[in-house]
C-alpha positions in Angstrom: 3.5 -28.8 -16.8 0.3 -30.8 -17.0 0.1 -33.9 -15.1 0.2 -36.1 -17.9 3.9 -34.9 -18.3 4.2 -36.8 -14.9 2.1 -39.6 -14.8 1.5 -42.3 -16.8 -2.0 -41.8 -19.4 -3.5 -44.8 -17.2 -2.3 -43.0 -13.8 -3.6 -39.6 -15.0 -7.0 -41.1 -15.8 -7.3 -43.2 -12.5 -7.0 -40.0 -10.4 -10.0 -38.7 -8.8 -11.5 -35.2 -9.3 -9.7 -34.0 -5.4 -6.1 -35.2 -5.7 -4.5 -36.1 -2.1 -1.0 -37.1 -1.4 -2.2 -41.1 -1.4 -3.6 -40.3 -4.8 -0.2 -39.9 -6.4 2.7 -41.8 -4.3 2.9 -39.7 -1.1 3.2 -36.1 0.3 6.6 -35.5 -1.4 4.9 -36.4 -4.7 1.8 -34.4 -4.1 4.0 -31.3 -3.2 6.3 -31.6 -6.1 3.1 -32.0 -8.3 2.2 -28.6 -7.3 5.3 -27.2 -7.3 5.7 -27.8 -11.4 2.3 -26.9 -11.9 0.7 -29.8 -12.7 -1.7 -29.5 -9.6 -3.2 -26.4 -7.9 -3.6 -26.2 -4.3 -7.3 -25.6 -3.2 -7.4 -26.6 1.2 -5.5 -28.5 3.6 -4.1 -31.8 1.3 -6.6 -31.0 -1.5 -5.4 -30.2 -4.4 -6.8 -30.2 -8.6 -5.8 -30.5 -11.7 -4.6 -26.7 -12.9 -6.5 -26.4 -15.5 -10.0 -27.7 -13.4 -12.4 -25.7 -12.6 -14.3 -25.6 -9.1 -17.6 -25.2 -8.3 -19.3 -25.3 -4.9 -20.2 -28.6 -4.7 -16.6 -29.4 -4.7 -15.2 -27.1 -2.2 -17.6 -28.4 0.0 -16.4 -31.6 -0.3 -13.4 -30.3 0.3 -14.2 -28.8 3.7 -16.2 -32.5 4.3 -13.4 -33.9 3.7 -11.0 -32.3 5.7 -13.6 -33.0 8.9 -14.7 -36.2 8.2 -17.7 -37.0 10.6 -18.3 -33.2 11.7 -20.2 -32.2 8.9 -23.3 -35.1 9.0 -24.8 -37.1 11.3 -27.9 -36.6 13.7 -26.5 -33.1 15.4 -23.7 -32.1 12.3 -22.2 -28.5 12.8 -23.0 -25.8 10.3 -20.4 -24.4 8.0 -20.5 -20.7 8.4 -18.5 -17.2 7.6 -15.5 -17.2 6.0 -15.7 -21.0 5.1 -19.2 -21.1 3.9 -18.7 -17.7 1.7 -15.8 -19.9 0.3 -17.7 -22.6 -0.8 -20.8 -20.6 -2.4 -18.2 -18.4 -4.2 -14.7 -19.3 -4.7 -11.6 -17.5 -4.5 -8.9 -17.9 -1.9 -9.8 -20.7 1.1 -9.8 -19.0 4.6 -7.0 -20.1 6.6 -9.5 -21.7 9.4 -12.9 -22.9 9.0 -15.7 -21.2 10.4 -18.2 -23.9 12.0 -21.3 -23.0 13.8 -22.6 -24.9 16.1 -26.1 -24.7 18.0 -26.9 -22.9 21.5 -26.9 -25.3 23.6 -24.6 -27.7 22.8 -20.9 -27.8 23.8 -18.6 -26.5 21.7 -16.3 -29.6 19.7 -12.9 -28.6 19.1 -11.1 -29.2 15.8 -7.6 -28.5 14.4 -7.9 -25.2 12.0 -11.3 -24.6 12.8 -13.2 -21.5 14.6 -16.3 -22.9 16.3 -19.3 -20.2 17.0 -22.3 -21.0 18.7 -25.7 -19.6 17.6 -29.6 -20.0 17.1 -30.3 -20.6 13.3 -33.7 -21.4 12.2 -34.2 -24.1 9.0 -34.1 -21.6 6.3 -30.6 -20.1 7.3 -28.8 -23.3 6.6 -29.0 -25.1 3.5 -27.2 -28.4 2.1 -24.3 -28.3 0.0 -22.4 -31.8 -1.3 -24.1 -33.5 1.8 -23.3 -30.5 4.6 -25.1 -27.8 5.7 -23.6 -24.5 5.3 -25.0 -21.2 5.8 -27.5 -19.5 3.9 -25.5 -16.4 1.7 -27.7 -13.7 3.9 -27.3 -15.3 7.0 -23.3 -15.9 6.2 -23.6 -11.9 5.4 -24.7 -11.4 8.8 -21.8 -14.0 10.8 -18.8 -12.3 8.3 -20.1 -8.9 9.7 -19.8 -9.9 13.5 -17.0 -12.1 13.6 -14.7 -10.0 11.7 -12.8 -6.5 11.6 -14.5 -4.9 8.0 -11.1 -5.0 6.9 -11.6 -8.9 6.2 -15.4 -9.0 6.2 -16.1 -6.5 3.3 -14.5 -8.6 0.2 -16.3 -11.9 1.1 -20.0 -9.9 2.0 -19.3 -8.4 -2.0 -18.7 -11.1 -3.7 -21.9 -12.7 -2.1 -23.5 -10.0 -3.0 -22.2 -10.6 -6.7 -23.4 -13.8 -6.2 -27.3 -13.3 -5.9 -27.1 -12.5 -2.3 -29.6 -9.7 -0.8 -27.7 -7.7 1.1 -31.4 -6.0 2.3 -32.1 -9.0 4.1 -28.7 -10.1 5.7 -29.1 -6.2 7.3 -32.6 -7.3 8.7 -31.3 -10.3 9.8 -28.8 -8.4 11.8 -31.1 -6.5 13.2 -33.5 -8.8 14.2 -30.3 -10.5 16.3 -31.0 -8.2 19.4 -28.8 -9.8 22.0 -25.7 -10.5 19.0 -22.6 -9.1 20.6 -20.7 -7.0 18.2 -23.4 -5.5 16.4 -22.3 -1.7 16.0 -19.3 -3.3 14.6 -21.4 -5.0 12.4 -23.6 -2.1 11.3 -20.1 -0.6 10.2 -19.2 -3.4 8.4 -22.9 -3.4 6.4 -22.0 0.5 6.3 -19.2 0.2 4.4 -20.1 -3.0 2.3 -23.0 -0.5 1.3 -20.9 2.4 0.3 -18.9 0.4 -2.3 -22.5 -0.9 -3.6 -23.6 2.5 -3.9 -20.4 3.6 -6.0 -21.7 0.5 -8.3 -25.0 2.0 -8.6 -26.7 -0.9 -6.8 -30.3 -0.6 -6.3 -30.0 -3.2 -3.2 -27.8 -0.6 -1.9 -30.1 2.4 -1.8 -33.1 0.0 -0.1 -30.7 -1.0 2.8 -29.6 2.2 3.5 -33.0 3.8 3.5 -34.1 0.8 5.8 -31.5 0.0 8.5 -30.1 2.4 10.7 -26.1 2.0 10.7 -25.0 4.4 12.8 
C-alpha cells in the first residue's frame, strides 16, 4: 500500500522527507501507516516512505533528531559505534545510540543512549548533517572495544565494504595503550580479518602482517 492510497495527493506531497506521528494525524496514524506498508520504520518515531531510499545524511538527521540539542552546540557529544556505523552505512538501527563524549567532562545521560568517554583528536570525528560522528577507522576501533565480536564483526565489515581501512583502525587500536578491553579487541580485529582474508582482501594480509593479535 503506498501512501497515496491513504492520504490525500495534497497530504502526500506536504509530507516531509522523515515522517513523524504529527506529520500524519497522530501516533495511531503513524503506526497504522506502517503497519499497511505505506511507511518503513527507520529509528525511534522516524519513519519514510517505503519505497525511499536512505542515505547518510539522513540517518544522521535521524539520530539529531531524536536528541535534539546533544548533537551541536559549543561542547556537542560525538556519535560513535554502533550508531555512527549506522549512519555511514545503513542497514538495521542499533537499538541504543552510542555517544562519546570527551575526557573530562561529565557524562550526560539520555534515554536509549550509551555514553563513552574518550580522547579523540580532530581528524577522528567528522560532520555529518550538522553532527559529528566518528571517523569509519576510529568507529572500527570503539565497535571492537565496546562489544562482544559476536555484534562488533558485521558492523566493522560493512565499513570495511564501505572504503574503510581496516590497517589503520588496527593502528589506532594499538596506539590506545591505556584502552581497557584491548585483547578483546585484538580478537575482534582477529576475526574481522579472517573473514577479509576468505575474500581475498589485500587490506587483510597488511594488517595481519602489521599488528600483533594475539
Amino acid at each position: 500500500m503506498s501512501i497515496t492510497e491513504l492520504l490525500s495527493p495534497a497530504e502526500a506531497l506536504a509530507l516531509p522527507r522523515l515522517v513523524r506521528p504529527k506529520h500524519v494525524g497522530g501516533q495511531n496514524s503513524w503506526e497504522h501507516m506502517i503497519q499497511n506498508g505505506a511507511l518503513r520504520h527507520l529509528y525511534g518515531t522516524f519513519a519514510i516512505a517505503v519505497d525511499e531510499e536512505t542515505d547518510p545524511e539522513l540517518r544522521a538527521q535521524v539520530i539529531r533528531g531524536f536528541l535534539p540539542g546533544a548533537l551541536t552546540g559549543n561542547r556537542p557529544l560525538y556519535v560513535g559505534g554502533l550508531a555512527a556505523a549506522w549512519i555511514r552505512c545503513g542497514g538495521p538501527a542499533p537499538a541504543e545510540v552510542d555517544l562519546v563524549c570527551q575526557f573530562g567532562r561529565t557524562r550526560p545521560i539520555y534515554e536509549s543512549t550509551v555514553v563513552h568517554s574518550g580522547t579523540y583528536m580532530k581528524a577522528e570525528v567528522g560532520k555529518v548533517a550538522g553532527i559529528w560522528v566518528t571517523a569509519p577507522e576510529r568507529t572500527i576501533a570503539d565497535l571492537a572495544l565496546w562489544y562482544e565480536p559476536e555484534i562488533a564483526v558485521s558492523p566493522i565489515l560493512e565499513l570495511l565494504r564501505f572504503g574503510a581501512s581496516l590497517r589503520v583502525a588496527a593502528l589506532s587500536l594499538e596506539r590506545r595503550r591505556r584502552a581497557v578491553g584491548r585483547p578483546r579487541a585484538r580478537a575482534t580485529l582477529a576475526a574481522a580479518t579472517e573473514e577479509l582474508l576468505s575474500f581475498g582482501a589485500r587490506d587483510a594480509v597488511h594488517v595481519k602482517n602489521a599488528v600483533n593479535f594475539t
